[in-house]
N, C-alpha and C positions, 0 to 999 in steps of 0.2 A: 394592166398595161403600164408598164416604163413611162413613165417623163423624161427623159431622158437618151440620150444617144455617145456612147462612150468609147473610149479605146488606150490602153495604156502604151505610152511609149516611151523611146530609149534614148533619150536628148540631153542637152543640159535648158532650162529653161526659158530663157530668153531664144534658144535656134527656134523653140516648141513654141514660142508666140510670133518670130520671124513666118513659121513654115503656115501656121495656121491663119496667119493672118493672108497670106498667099496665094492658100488653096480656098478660102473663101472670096478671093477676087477671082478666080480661077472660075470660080460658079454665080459671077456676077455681083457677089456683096461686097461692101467696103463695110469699114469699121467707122462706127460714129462714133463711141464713146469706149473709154479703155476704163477701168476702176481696178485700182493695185489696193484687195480688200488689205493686204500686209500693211502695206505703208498707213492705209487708213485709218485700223486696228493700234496700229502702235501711236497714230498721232491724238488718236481722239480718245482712249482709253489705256492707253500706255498696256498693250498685251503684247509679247511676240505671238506671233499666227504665222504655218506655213506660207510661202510663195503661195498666192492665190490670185489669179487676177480674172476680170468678167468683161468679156470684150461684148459689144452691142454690135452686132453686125445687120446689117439693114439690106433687103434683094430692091431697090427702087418699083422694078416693076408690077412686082409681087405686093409690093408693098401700101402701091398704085390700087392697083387692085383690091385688095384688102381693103381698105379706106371707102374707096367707094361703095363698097358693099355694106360697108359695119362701118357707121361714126364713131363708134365707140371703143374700136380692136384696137386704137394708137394706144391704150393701156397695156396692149400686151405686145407692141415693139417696142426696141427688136428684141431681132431674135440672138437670145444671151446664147456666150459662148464661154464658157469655164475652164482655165489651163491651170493646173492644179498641180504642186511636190505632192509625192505619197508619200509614206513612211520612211519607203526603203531608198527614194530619190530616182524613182522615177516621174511620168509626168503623167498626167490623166487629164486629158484631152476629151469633153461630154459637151454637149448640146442639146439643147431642148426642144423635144418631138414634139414640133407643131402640132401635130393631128393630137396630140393627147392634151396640149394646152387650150386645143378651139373646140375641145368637146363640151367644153364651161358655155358657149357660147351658141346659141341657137339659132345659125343661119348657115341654112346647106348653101348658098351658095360658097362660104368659105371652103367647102371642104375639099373642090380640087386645088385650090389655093396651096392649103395646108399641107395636100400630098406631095404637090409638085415644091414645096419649100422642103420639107422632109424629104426627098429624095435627093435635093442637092445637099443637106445637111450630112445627110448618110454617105456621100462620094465624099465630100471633106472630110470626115473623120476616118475614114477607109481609106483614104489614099495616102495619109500621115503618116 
């Protein structure tokens, strides 16, 4: 099973964290935390690293949810979102498949949680 949920597109990078940021408000999450792993990279170890950056996008509801069921799942929000250069300059746009990161965790009731968070991950990066 994937960890992950991906799709390569044809942007310049910044429209490809405008758009993504967008369509996951679109499916009810906002972004809580943005981390530009480049700028990071270059500040704390002096490396150039492609355009990387790891958006934390959070479903409140779901989120709600989640919590009360599991004290302990706020280790695994949110849910990261990855806008990535490739080689060739385009963008690679991945997400991380709930249902394969709550398999670690042994409580069914997460798991319509998980599906219903993975199915709106999978319209954002679908719809990109």
């Amino acid at each position: 099973m994937s960890y992950y949920i991906n799709k390569i597109i044809s942007t310049d990078f910044d429209s490809a964290i405008t758009q993504v940021t967008e369509k996951l408000k679109s499916e009810g999450f906002g972004v809580l935390t943005e981390i530009d792993v480049q700028e990071t990279l270059k500040k704390k170890i002096n490396v150039d690293f492609r355009k990387y950056k790891i958006l934390g996008a959070c479903n409140p509801p779901n989120a709600y949810k989640a919590l009360s069921n599991e004290p302990y799942i706020g280790l695994m929000l949110p849910c990261n979102i990855v806008v990535q250069e490739t080689i060739d300059g385009k963008i690679d746009v991945s997400a991380v498949d709930p249902q394969a990161s709550m398999q670690a965790v042994n409580n069914p009731a997460l798991v319509d949680i998980a599906g219903e968070i993975k199915t709106k991950l999978e319209r954002v990066i679908k719809s990109l």
